[in-house]
N, C-alpha and C positions, 0 to 999 in steps of 0.2 A: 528570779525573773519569771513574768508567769509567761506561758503561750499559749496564742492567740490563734484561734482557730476558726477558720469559716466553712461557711458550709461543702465546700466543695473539696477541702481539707480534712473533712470529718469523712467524707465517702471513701476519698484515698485510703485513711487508717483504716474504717472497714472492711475497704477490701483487702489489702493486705494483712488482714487480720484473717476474711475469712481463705487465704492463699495460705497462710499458715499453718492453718487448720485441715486445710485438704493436703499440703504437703506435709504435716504430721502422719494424719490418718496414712498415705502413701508408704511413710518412711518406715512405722510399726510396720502396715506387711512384707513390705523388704526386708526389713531385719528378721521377720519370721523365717524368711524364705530363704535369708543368704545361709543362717545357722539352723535350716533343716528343724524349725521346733512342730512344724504342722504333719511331721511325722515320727509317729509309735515304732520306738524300736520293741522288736519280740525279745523276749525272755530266755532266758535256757531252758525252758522244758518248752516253746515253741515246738509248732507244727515239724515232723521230718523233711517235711517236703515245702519247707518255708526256709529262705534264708532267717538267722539269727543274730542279731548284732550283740547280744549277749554271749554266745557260744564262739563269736571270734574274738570278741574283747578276752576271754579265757586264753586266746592264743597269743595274742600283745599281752597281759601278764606276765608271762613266764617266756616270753622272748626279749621283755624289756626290763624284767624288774627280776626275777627266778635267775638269769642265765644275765653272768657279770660279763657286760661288755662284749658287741658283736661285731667289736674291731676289729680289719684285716691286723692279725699276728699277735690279737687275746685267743687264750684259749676259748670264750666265747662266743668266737665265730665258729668254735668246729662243735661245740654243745648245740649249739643252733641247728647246725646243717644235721645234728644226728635227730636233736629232736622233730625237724618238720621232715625227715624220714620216717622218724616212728611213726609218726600222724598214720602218714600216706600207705605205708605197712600193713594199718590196722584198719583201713577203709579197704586193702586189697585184699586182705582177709572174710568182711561178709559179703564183699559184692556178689552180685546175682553170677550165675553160668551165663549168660545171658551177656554178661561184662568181658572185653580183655583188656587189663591192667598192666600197665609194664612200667617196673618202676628202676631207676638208672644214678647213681653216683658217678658224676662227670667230674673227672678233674683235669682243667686245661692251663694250657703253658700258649706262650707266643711273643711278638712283636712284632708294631706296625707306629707309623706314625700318624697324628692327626693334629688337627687345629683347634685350639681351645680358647675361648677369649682373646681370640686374634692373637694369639702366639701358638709357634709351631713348638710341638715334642713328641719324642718319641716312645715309647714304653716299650719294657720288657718285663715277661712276666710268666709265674710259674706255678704251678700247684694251689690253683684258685679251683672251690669246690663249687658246683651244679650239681643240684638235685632236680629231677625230674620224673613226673610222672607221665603217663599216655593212656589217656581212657575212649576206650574204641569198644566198636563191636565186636562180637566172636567171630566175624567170618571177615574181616577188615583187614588191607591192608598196607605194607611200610608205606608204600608209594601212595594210598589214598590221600586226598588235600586234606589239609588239618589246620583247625583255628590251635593258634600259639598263647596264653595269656602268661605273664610274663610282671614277677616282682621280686625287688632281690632283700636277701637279708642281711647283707651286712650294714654296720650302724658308721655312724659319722664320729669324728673325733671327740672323744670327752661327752656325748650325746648317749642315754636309754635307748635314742630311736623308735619312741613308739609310736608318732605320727611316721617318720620316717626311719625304716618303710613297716617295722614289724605288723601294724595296722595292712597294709597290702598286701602282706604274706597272711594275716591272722583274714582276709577276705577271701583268698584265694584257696586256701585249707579248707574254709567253711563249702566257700563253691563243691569242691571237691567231694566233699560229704555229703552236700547236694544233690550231683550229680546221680553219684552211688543210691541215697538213700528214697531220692524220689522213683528211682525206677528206670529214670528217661536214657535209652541207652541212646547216646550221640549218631548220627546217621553218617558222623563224619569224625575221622579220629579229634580229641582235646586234646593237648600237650599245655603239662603245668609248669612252667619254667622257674623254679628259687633258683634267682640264682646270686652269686657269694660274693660279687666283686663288683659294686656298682660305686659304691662312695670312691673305687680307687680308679675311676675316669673310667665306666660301663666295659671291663675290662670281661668281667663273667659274660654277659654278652655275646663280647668279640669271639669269646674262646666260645661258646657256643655256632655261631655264625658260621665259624672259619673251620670247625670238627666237627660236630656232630651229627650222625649218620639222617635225622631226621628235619636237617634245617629246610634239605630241597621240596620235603614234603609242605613246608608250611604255607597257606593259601590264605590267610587272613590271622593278623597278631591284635592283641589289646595290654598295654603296658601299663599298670598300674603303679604312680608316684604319687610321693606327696611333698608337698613344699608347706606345709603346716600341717594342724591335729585336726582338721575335718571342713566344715562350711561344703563349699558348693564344692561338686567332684567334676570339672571342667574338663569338656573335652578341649583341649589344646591346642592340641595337631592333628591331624588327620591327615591323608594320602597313602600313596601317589593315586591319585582320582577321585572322583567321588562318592565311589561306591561304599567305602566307610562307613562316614559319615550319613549317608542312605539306609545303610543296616541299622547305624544307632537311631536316628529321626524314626524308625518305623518300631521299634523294640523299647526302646528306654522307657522306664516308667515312670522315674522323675525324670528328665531331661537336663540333663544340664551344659549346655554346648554354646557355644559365639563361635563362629567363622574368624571376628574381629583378632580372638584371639590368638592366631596364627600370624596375622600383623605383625603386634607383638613381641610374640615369644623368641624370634631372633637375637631382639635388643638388650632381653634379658640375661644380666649373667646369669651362664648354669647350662645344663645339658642333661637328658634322658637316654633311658636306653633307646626309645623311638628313634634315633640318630640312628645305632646299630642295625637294626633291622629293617627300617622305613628307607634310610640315605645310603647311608654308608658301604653295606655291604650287602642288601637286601632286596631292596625297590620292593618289599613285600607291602601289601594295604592294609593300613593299620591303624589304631586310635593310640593317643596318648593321653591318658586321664588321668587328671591329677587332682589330690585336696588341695585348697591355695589360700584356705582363712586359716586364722592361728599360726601365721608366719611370725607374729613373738618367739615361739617356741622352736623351730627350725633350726636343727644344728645345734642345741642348747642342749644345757642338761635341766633345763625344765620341760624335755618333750617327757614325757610320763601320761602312764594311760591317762589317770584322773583329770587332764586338759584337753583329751577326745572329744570334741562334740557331741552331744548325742544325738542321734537319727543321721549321722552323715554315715556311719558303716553298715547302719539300716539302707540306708538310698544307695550308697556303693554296691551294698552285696545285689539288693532290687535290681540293678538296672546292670549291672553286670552279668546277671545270668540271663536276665531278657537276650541283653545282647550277642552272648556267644550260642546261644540258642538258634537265635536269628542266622547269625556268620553261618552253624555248622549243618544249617536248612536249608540256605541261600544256592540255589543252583549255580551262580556265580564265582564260588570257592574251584580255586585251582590250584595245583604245585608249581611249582617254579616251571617245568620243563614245560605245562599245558602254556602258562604265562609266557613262553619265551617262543612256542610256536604258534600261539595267534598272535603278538606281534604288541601284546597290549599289556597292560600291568592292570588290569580290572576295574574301567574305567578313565583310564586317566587323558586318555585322550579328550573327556569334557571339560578337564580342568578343576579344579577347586570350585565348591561349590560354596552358596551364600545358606548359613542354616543361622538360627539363632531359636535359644529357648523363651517362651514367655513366662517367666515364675516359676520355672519349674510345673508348669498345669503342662505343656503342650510343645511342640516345636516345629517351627516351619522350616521349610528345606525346598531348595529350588535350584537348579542346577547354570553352569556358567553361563550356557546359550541363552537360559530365560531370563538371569539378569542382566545379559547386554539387552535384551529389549527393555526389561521394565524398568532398569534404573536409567534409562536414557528418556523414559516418560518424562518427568518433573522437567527438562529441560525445554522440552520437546512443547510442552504445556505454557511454559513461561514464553517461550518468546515467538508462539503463534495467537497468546492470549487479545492483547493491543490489537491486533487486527483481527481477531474475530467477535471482540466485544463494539468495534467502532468504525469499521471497514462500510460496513452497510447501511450506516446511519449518519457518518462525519468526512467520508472522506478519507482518503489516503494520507495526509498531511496531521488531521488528529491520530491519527494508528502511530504516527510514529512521535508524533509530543507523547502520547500516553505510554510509549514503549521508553520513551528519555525518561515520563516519571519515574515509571518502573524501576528501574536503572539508577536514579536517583533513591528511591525507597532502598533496595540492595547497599548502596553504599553507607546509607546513614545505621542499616540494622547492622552491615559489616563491621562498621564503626564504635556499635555499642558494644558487639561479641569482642573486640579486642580490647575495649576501655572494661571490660567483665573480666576481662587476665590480667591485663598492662596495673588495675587498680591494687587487687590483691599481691601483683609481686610488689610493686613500692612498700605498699604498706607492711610485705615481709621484711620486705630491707629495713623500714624505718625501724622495725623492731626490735632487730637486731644490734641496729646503733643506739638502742637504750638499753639492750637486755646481757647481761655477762653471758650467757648461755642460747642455743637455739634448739629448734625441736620439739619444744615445750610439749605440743600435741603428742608425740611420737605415746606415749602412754596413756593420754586422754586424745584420743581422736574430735572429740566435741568441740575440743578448742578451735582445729582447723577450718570446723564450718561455723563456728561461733565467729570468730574471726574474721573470714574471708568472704563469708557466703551473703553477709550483709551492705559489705565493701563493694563484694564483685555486681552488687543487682545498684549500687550508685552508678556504676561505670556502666554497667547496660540502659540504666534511665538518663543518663547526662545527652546523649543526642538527642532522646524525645523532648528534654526542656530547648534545648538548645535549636532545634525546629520545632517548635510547639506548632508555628505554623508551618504548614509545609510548602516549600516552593515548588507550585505546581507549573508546569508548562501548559498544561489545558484551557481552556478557557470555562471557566463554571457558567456564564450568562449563555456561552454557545450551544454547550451542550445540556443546558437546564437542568443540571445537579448540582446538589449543593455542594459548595467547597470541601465540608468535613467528610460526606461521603468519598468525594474523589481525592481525601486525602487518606482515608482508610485503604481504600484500594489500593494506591500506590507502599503504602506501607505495606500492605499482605502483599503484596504481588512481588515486591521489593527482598521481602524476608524470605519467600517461597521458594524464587528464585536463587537466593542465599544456600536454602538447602538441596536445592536442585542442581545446583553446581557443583556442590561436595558431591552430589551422588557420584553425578557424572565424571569427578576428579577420583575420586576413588576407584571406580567402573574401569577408568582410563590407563591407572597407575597397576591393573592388576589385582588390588589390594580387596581381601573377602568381607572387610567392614563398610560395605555401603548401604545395609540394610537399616543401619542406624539413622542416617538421615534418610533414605528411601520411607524408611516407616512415618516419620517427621512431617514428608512431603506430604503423604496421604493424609498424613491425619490432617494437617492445615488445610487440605481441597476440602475435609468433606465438614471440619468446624468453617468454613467458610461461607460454602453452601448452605448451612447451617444458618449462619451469620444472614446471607442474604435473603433466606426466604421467613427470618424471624422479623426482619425489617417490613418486607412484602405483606404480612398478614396480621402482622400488629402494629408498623409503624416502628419511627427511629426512636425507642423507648431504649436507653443508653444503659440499664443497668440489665432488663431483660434481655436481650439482642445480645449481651457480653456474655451473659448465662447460656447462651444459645450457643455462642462461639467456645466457648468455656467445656462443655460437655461432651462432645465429641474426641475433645482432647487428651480428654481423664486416661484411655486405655495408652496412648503414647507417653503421656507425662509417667504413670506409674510406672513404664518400662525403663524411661530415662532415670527416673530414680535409684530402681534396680540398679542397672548397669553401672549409669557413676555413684552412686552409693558404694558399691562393689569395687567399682576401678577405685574409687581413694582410699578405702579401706587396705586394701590387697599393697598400695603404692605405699602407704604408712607405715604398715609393717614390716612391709622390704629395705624402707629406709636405714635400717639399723643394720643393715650390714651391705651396704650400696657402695660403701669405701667411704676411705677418708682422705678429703683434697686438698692439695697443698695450700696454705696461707698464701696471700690473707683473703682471698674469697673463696675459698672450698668451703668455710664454715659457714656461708650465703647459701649452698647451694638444696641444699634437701629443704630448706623453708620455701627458697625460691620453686622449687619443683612442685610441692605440696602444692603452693598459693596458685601457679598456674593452673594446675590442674582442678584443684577446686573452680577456678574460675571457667575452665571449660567448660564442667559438667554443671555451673549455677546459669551458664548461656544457653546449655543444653537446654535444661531442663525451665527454663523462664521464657527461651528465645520464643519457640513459636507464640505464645502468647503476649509478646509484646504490640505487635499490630495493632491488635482493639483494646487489649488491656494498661496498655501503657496510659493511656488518659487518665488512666484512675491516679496512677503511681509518679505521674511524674509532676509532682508539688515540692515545692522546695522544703516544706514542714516536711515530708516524708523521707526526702532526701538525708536532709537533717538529720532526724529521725534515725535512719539506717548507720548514716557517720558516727554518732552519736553510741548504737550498738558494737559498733567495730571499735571504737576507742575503749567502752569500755573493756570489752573480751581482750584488746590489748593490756590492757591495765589488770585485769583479772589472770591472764598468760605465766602473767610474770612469778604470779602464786603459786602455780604448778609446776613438780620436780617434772623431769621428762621422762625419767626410768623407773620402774618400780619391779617386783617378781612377776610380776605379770606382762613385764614390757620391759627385759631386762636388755642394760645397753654390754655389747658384745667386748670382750678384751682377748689379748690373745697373751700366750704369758710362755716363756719359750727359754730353757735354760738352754744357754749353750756351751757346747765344752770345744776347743780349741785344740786339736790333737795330733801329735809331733808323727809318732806312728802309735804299734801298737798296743804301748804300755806308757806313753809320756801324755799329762795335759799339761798344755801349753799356756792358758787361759779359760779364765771360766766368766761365766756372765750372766744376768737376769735381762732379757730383752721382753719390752713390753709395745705391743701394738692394740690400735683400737681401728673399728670400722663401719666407724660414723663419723658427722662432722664436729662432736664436740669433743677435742682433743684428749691427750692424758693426764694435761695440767686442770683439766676439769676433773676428772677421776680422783685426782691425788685431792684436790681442795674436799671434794666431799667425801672423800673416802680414808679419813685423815688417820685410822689405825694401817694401813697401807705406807703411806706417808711416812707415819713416824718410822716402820718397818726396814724402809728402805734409806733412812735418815734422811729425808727430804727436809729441806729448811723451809721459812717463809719467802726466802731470795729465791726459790730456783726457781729456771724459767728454759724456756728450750736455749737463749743464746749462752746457755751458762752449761747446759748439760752437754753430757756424750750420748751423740745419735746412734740410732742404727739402720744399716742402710738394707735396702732390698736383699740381697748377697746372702745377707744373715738370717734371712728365714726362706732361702734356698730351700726345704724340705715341702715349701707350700707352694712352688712355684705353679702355675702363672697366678696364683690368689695372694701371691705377696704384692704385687701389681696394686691391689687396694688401698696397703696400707702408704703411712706420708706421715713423716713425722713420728717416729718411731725410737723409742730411748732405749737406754743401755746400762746397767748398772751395777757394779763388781760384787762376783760372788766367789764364795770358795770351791775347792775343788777336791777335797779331803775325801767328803762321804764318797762319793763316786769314783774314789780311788779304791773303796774298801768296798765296795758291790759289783764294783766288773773286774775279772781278769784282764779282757784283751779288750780294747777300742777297733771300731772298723778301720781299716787301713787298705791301701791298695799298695798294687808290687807288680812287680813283671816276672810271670810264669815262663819265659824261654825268652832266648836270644831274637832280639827283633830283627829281622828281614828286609834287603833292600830290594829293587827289582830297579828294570833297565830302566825305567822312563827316568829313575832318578827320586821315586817316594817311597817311602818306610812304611813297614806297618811292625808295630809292638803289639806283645803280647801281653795283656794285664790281666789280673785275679784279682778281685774284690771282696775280704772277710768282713763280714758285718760284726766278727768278734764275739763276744758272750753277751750281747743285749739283749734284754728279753723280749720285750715286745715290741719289737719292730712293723712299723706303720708300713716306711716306705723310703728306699737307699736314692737319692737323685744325684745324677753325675750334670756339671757342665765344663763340656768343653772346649776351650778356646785353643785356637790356633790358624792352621791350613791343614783342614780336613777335608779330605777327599774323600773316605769309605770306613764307611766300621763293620763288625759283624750283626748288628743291630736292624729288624723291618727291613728284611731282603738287601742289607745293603745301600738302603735309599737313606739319606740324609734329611731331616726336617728340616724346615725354616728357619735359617739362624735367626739368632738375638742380636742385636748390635747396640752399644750403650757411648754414648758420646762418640761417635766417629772410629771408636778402636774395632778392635778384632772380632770376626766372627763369633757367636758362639753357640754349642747344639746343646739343650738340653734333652737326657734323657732321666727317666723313672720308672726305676724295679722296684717290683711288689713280689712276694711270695716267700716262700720256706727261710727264716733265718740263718739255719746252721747250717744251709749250705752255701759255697762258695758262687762266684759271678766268674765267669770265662768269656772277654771278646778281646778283640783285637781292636785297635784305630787306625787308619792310614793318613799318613801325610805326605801331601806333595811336593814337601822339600824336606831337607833336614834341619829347616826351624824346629824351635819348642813345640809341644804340642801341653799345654797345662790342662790338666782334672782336676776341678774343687770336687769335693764327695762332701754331700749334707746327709748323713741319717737320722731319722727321726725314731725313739724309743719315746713310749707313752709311758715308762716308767719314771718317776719321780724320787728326788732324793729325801729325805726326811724335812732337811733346810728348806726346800721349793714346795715341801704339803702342807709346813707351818705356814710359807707365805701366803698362797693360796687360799689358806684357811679363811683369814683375815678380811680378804675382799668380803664388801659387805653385799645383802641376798640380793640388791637392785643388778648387781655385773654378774654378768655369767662369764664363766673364765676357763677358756681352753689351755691347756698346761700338758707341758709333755717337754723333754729332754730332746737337745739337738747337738749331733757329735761334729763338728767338722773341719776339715782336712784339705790340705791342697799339694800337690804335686805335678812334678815337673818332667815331660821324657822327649 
């Protein structure tokens, strides 16, 4: 069928042709800019007195790949802590006289309880190592304020680690070197904080926080994380104040920071040390900067140097040493005791400020007091405009028809910004009712805006067909303007308005992301102004006048792009381990999120130019057109796997042993979780040497299989919480009879104790047995608990699961071979039941052949789980 095109049809494809081509050009420098390529990493024979992202990548070698495994309770967590000792040693050795160095092996024990993913637990814990250095002047001292920078070395489960965090330790060593070899002797003591215990709930930390003789000196911290292998290094968080984030806007040399970002980060699972020192135990002021591209690799055992970005630990080390330079110059640094008798935390009394970077070139920063003024402009502008465009010329009665258009203009832009979501989630859903699989994009990101980003600009143009004319309340013969003018007006005034309202809703709520549409507002005044005086001196010439309106836009358009470029990137990659949710619409749910969010940031980034540009766009060929695009990218979806090595989907793979005490197993098993939305029975269909492995048939299906319930992977608590739909499947129990003597068991070490009120308290001992590498021992326990010996006796948050009985989890970490001593109390002489889950990262020969077999798209976390349940 041919089509038939007229001339005012052939302008539309033009210009959407040429919107193409300018949001191309856009998209290359964002992508330059998210993955850091517009900057030269230096060399290893670089300058002494230049950071090197060659000479710390040297340190991620041989902390991720040299030195096997930097798991709490591998011997290569304590290889670790000697070698970034050694470092530190041999920089304390040629520092100048000029230098005092003092360098400290901290090893801390404790417990305390806290809130994690909205469940409550407690931890105990013991013989977690901190290394630390202290670089001061020679006449300096304990009590001086000192900037804190702060990253820890232990690795994640079955992970190298070398985005997380060895990369933050190998920045922080280089600092280090820095500091010594440029000369600059700090006018205020440094404290380098490695420290040993963060993958096991920011435990090194605590035990810093809570001992160490130098935490009250600390006046300004900077915590270096990474939630992938490089991209942009985000400041996160910042506080209590704004003085932080002030030191970094005046210092950083690539900037890379969003206020927005602090929104966010709550809703995200996960947590930083920033918690410990910033909330929790601290109120100290501080950044939290994290890498957040190359979240494929997070937690995986594809984090390996050779997936680092390059130029990301070039611009970490850059703007890290700007910044603690800054902190230990800043007249503003104080210790705790100056902080506690002026009465202030270093700022905070202004509140969280509004900062946001442009590209990495620059960053603006303004503090709370100045954006209750300037994001209440936009509002302030919109609905004084009607009356002072027509007050002096029409009368009181048009100021207010013109203020109804307005209002009218707002609700149709409103209306296309939700048909730009509402369109791309449908068209997720229909997807999925043709496709066996979801996610498709999860490894081709292109698919998601192939897909949606053509969908979601139908749904933003469907109002402007649909009021092609616009119903105006003005009169055009009254006031002698033509209709189409006073129909553009009320469309910008309408859409302006739209962003002027977010401002002000965000400004309202608190929340530090309102620079985003604040930016939006401005730039729509001055492309407008634009717009009207391109009219004024040339006339309504429709294609010039748009160019006029068009141009003024470019530096906010490209920032939108950035950002949601950035925000769906970052959202894609997290997808793959976001959880997996129960049938039958948990497997809707991560396309559904993608699609909306794509669709935010295609309104973002399209909205303000809808006003004057929509004329061009809203032909129903173009329409077409765009529908036409999204079907196809539909139809093309369905070609691509969703996982490959480089976008590997996560499994989790969990032998467990069943254990009577401390010499009987009782039952052994293969448990398998995944945590995404494309189940296991997806895994097993294409991962069919798996399959055969486990003698899986062509029938099996989850109504036919044996589940397994949260309970069973007890050793991951509260991140068992993710998984849903979880299988189970009989293994032996021979080899693991012939590689441990004793299994962990627990017992009661003396005669339990009544007292008068009428509650017991027993005595128990806890043997982890002869396992060797023990992760981490978690007790839960249900009953009527009143007291244990555990975080001063406080009790956490019970768990409660269908209406039954309380119940507390707790989680020890530290030395294996030695034994666990607390007491429980109960306030009656009901049962008080202990399941005991340990986790051993040792494998039996049977569970490495299985293992083996997964094919390179899964990455597969594997480790031995012993457990046990008992009754007193």
């Amino acid at each position: 069928m041919a089509l038939r095109l007229n001339g005012t049809d052939v302008s539309g494809f033009k210009f959407l042709f040429s919107l193409a081509v300018m949001y191309g050009l856009m998209s290359i420098l964002v992508h330059s800019v998210m993955y850091t390529k517009f900057i030269t990493p230096l060399g290893i024979d670089a300058p002494l007195d230049r950071f090197s992202e060659a000479r710390a990548i040297e340190h991620v070698r041989v902390l991720a790949h040299e030195i096997d495994g930097r798991q709490e309770g591998r011997q290569g967590l304590r290889e670790a802590a000697e070698y970034i000792k050694a470092q530190l040693e041999r920089l304390k050795e040629r520092a100048g006289s000029n230098f005092r160095i003092e360098i400290e092996e901290n090893v801390v024990g404790g417990s305390f309880n806290m809130m994690f993913l909205g469940h409550g637990i407690s931890f105990g814990y013991r013989n977690h190592t901190n290394i630390l250095m202290r670089i001061s002047s020679i006449d300096s001292q304990e009590t001086d304020p000192s900037v804190l920078m702060n990253a820890h070395f232990d690795g994640p489960l079955g992970s190298p680690g070398a985005g997380d965090c060895a990369s933050c330790v190998a920045s922080l060593l280089e600092i280090a070197r820095l500091t010594v070899d440029s000369g600059w002797v700090p006018p205020q003591p440094i404290i380098f904080l490695f420290n040993g215990a963060e993958e096991v709930f920011l435990l090194g930390a605590h035990g810093f926080m809570r001992t160490h003789k130098w935490r009250d000196s600390i006046g300004a911290f900077i915590n270096v994380e990474a939630s992938g292998t490089g991209g942009l290094d985000l400041v996160c968080q910042s506080g209590p104040g704004s003085w932080p984030s002030s030191v970094y806007a005046q210092s950083a040399i690539y900037p890379m920071a969003h206020s927005a970002a602090q929104d966010v980060f709550p809703v995200i699972p996960g947590d930083t040390d920033y918690r410990m020192f910033s909330e929790d135990y601290g109120s100290i002021p501080g950044l939290d900067i994290i890498f957040l591209l190359g979240g494929y690799y997070y937690h995986t055992n594809y984090d390996t140097v050779d997936r680092l970005v390059p130029g990301s630990m070039q611009a970490r080390g850059d703007n890290l040493y700007s910044a603690v330079k800054a902190f230990a110059e800043s007249a503003k640094l104080r210790n705790a005791r100056q902080r506690e008798s002026l009465g202030v935390s270093n700022g905070s009394d202004d509140g969280q400020a509004v900062f946001f970077d442009y590209l990495a070139w620059f960053m603006i920063f303004y503090s709370r007091r100045i954006a209750m003024v300037l994001h209440s402009i936009p509002v302030i502008i919109f609905l004084i405009m009607p009356f002072f465009s027509r007050f002096l010329y029409s009368g009181l009665w048009c100021c207010f028809a013109t203020f109804y258009d307005f209002v009218k203009g707002m609700i149709v832009h409103t209306t296309g910004i939700m048909l730009a979501i509402i369109f791309p989630v449908l068209f997720s859903i229909l997807r999925l009712l043709v496709s066996s699989y979801g996610m498709n994009w999860f490894a081709n990101p292109f698919l998601a805006f192939m897909m949606f980003i053509p969908i979601s600009l139908v749904g933003l143009l469907i109002p402007r067909m649909v009021f092609r004319g616009f119903p105006l309340s003005q009169n055009a013969s009254v006031l002698k303007v033509p209709k189409e003018a006073l129909s553009d007006e009320a469309r910008f005034w309408g859409a302006f308005g739209f962003y002027a309202s977010l401002t002000l809703a965000y400004l309202l709520a608190g929340l530090s992301g309102g620079f985003l549409t604040f930016f939006t507002s401005v730039s729509m005044l001055l492309a407008w102004i634009s717009f009207c005086l391109s009219i004024k001196f040339c006339g309504r010439q429709l294609a010039r006048s748009t160019v006029f309106y068009v141009i003024p836009l470019i530096p906010c358009l490209t920032y939108s792009v950035y950002f949601g470029g950035f925000l769906v990137q970052f959202l894609i990659e997290k997808m793959g381990m976001m959880g997996s949710l129960p049938a039958p619409y948990g497997n809707y749910v991560p396309d559904i999120v993608v699609a909306a969010v794509v669709g935010v940031v295609t309104g973002w980034c399209m909205g303000p130019l809808m006003p004057i540009c929509g004329k061009w766009l809203a032909r129903s060929s173009v329409l077409q057109f765009l529908l036409h695009l999204s079907v196809i990218a539909l139809a093309l979806s369905s070609q691509f796997f969703p996982y490959s090595r480089d976008a590997p989907k996560r499994v989790v793979f969990q032998h467990t042993f069943l254990t009577a005490d401390a010499n009987r197993i009782v039952d052994s098993s293969y448990d398998f979780s995944v945590v995404d939305s494309n189940s296991l029975l997806f895994l097993f269909k294409y991962a069919p040497e798996v399959a055969k492995e486990l003698n899986i048939g062509p029938e099996f299906s989850f109504e036919t299989a044996k589940m397994s319930n949260q309970r069973t992977f007890l050793t991951l608590f509260p991140v068992n919480f993710l998984f849903s739909r979880s299988l189970q499947f009989p293994a032996r129990s021979v080899e693991i009879l012939k590689q441990y003597k004793q299994f962990p068991h627990l017992y009661t070490n003396k005669p339990q104790t009544m007292s008068s009120d009428g509650s017991r308290r027993v005595y128990l001992e806890l043997s982890l047995g002869s396992l060797k590498e023990v992760w981490v021992a978690v007790l839960n326990i249900t009953g009527p608990l009143s007291s244990w010996s555990f975080a001063d006796t406080k009790l956490p948050v019970p768990e409660t699961a269908e209406g039954g009985p309380p119940s507390y989890i707790c989680r020890l970490t530290g030395s294996s071979h030695e034994k666990w001593n607390f007491w429980l109390e109960g306030r009656n002489v009901e049962d008080i039941r202990v399941d005991v889950a340990v986790l051993d990262q040792n494998l039996v020969e049977e569970a490495k052949k299985l293992k083996s077999v997964f094919p390179g798209w899964a990455d597969v976390t594997a480790y031995s789980s012993f457990l046990s349940t008992y009754v007193f």
